[in-house]
N, C-alpha and C positions, 0 to 999 in steps of 0.2 A: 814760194816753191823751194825744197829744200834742194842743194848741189851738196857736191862735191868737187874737190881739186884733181885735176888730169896733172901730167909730165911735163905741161907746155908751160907751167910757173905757177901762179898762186890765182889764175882766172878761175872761176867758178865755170862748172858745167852744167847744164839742167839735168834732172833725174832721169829724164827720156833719154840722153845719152850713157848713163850708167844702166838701162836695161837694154839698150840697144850692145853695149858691152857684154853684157849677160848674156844675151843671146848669142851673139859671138862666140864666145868662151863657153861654147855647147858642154863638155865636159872632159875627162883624162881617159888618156888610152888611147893618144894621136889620131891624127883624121878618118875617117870613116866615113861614109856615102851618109849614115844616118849614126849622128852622134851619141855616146852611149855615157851614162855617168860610169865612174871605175867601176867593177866589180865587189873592189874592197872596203865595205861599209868603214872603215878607219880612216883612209886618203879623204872620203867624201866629208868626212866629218872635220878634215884639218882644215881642206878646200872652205867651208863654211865657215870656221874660227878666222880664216886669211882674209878671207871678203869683211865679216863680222866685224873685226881688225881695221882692219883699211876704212870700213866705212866712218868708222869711230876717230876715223884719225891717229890711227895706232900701227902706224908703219914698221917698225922695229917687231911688236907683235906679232905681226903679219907674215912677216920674213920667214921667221919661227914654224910659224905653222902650216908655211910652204914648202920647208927645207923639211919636216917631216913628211909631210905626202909624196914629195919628190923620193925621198929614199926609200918609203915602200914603193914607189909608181913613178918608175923615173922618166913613163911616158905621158904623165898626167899635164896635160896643156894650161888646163887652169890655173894651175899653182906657178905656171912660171911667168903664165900674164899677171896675176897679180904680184908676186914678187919681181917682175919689171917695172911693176906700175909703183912701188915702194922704195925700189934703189931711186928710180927718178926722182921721185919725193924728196928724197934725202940727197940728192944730187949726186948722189954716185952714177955718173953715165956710163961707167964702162959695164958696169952688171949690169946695170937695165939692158940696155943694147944686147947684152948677150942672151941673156931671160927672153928678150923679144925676140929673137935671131932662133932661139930653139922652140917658143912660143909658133913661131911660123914655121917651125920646119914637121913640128908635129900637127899641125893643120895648118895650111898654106889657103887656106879661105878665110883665117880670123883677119877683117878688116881692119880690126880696130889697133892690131900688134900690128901691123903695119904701120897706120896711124901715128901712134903713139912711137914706133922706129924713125919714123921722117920725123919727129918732133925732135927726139934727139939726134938725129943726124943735122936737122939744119941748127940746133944750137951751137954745136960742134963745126959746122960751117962745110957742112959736107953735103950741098947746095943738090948737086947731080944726084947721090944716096939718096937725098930726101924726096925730090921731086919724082926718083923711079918707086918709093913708096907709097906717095900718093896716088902715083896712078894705078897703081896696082890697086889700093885702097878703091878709089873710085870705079876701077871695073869692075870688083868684087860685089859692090853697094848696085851697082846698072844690071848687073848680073841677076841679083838680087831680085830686084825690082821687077827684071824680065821674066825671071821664074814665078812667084807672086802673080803678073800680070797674064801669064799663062793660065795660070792656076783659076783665074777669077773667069778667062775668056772659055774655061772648060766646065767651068759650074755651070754658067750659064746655054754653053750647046749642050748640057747634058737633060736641061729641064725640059 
């Protein structure tokens, strides 16, 4: 099974968590009822070089190609999840931290920029910050799951 590296050190993830990420990181242009990719076919394309990047193990590149999407789309969510997810790599916690902190303020439902916030808050030993991000992560995921489970209980009154 191929992984990748998360924020939390050098543990391998399964791929299922990297499209669970994906899905997450719906697209740029802050929260929205129903996520919408940018408008500007240029952002989407940097957005893709950033992921592209990252997957590769190519943090530094990544960066790059987030800092351009962000200055045409300084509301583009995506580009600061993964340029969060690449300061951490490189251990710079104070940019990731901050990349996740606007990551969530421009959608306050990406579980995973939570997530990936309590990872560096409790390395950082800021025990309370972390555990109030996990639970938010974790209502988010229940939330989830409840709407989903909605969804399934409606297909079937509907046949």
């Amino acid at each position: 099974m191929q992984c990748v590296r998360k924020v939390c050190g050098s543990r391998a993830v399964p791929t299922v968590v990297v499209l669970v990420l994906a899905m997450a990181m719906g697209g740029c242009g802050g929260s929205t009822k129903k996520k919408k990719k940018s408008s500007n076919p240029t952002v989407a394309k940097y957005v893709k070089e950033a992921k592209d990047a990252y997957d590769d193990s190519k943090p530094k590149q990544s960066i790059e190609a987030c800092n351009k999407a962000i200055k045409l789309d300084s509301k583009c969510q995506k580009a600061y999840a993964y340029r969060g997810l690449c300061y951490g790599e490189l251990g710079d916690r104070k940019k990731a931290l901050a990349d996740f902190t606007k990551a969530i303020e421009l959608d306050p439902k990406d579980m995973t920029c939570y997530e990936q916030r309590a990872a560096i808050y409790r390395k950082q030993g800021k025990t309370a910050a972390a555990d109030r991000d996990k639970e938010m992560a974790a209502a988010i995921r229940e939330k989830r799951w409840d709407d989903i489970e909605g969804l399934k209980a409606k297909k079937y009154e509907n046949k």
